[in-house]
C-alpha positions in Angstrom: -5.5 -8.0 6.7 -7.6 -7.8 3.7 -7.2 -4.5 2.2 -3.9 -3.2 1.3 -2.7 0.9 -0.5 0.1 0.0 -2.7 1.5 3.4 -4.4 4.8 4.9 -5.3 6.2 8.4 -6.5 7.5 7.8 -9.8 11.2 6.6 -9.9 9.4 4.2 -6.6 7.7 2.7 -9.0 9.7 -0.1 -10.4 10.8 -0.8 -6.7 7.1 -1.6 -5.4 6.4 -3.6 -8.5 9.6 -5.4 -7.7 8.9 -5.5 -4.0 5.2 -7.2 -4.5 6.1 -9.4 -7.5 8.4 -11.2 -4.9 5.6 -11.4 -2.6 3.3 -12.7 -5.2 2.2 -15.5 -3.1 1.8 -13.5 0.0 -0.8 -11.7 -2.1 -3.3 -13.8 -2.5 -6.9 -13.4 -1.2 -5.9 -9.9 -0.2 -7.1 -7.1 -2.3 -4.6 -4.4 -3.2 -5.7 -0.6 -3.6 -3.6 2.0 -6.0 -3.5 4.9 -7.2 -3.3 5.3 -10.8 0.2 5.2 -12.5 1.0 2.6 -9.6 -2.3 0.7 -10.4 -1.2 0.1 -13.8 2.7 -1.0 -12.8 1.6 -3.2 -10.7 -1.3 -5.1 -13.3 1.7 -4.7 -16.3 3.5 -7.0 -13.8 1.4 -9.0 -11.6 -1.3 -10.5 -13.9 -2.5 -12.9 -10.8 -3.7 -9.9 -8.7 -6.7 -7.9 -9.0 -6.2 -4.5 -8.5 -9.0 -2.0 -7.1 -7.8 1.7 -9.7 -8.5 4.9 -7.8 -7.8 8.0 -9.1 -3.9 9.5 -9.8 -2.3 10.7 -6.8 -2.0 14.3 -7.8 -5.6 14.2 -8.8 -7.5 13.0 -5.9 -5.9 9.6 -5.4 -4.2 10.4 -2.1 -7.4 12.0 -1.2 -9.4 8.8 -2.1 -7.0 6.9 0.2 -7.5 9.2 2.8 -11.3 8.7 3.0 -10.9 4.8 3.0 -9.0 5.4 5.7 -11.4 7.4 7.8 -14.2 4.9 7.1 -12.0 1.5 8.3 -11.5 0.5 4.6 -7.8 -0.1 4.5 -5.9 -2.2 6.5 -2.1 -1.7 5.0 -0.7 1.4 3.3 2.9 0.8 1.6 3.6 4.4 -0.4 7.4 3.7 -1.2 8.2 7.7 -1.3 11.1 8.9 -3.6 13.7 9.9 -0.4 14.7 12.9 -3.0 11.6 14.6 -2.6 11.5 17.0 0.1 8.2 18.7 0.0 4.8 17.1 -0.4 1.7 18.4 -1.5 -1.2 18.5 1.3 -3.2 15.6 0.5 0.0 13.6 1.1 0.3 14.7 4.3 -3.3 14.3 5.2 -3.1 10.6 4.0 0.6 9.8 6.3 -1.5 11.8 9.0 -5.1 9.6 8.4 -2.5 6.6 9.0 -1.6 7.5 12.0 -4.7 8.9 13.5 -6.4 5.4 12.2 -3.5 3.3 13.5 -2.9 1.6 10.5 0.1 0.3 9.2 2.5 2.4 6.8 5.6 1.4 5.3 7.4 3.9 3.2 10.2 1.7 1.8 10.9 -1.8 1.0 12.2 -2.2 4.6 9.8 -1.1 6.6 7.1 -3.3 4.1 9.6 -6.3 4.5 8.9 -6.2 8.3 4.9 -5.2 8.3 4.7 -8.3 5.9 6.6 -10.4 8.5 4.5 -9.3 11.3 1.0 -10.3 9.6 2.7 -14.0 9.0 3.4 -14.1 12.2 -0.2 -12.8 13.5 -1.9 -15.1 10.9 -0.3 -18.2 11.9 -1.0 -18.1 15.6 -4.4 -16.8 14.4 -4.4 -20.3 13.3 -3.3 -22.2 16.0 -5.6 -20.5 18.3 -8.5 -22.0 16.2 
């Protein structure tokens, strides 16, 4: 797992940077994907990991995301969603819906991210033992 969204609605936004800077080590060799405002958090933060800058969410981002998704390029999506907002624009839905149509992994709090983390540890390391 190589390739991995990280983006937030904005009061999310402290909590991914938060969520990831405790992760820090987890992070490495992996390459994370954002969409702008989270891009920049995220590098204000975590100096260590390169960060691939698509577009703002609102202006093509999510759609950007969506297309990656479509073509095999992501393998990850954690979009920590503000829990207060109750209607989402289109491309939104599109890019929960490309998730799911692509089965690839989407967590849309700290929770669920906490447990799709675990779950790759675990698949890596018997990955290793099978070698």
């Amino acid at each position: 797992m190589k390739k991995i969204v990280v983006i937030a609605h904005d009061k999310m936004k402290p909590t991914l940077v938060s969520f990831f800077k405790e992760r820090e080590a987890w992070l490495w060799g992996r390459e994370l994907i954002a969409t702008g405002k989270s891009a920049e958090a995220i590098e204000d933060e975590i100096k260590s990991i390169p960060v691939k800058h698509l577009s703002r969410g609102r202006y093509g981002g999510y759609n950007q995301i969506t297309e990656m998704i479509s073509t095999g390029d992501v393998d990850m999506v954690v979009f920590f969603r503000d829990p207060y907002v109750t209607e989402h624009h289109e491309d939104i839905a599109k890019l929960l819906t490309a998730c799911n149509r692509a089965n690839i992994p989407l967590a849309t709090n700290p929770a669920s991210a906490e447990l799709l983390i675990i779950g790759r540890i675990r698949v890596e390391a018997a990955e290793k033992t099978k070698k």
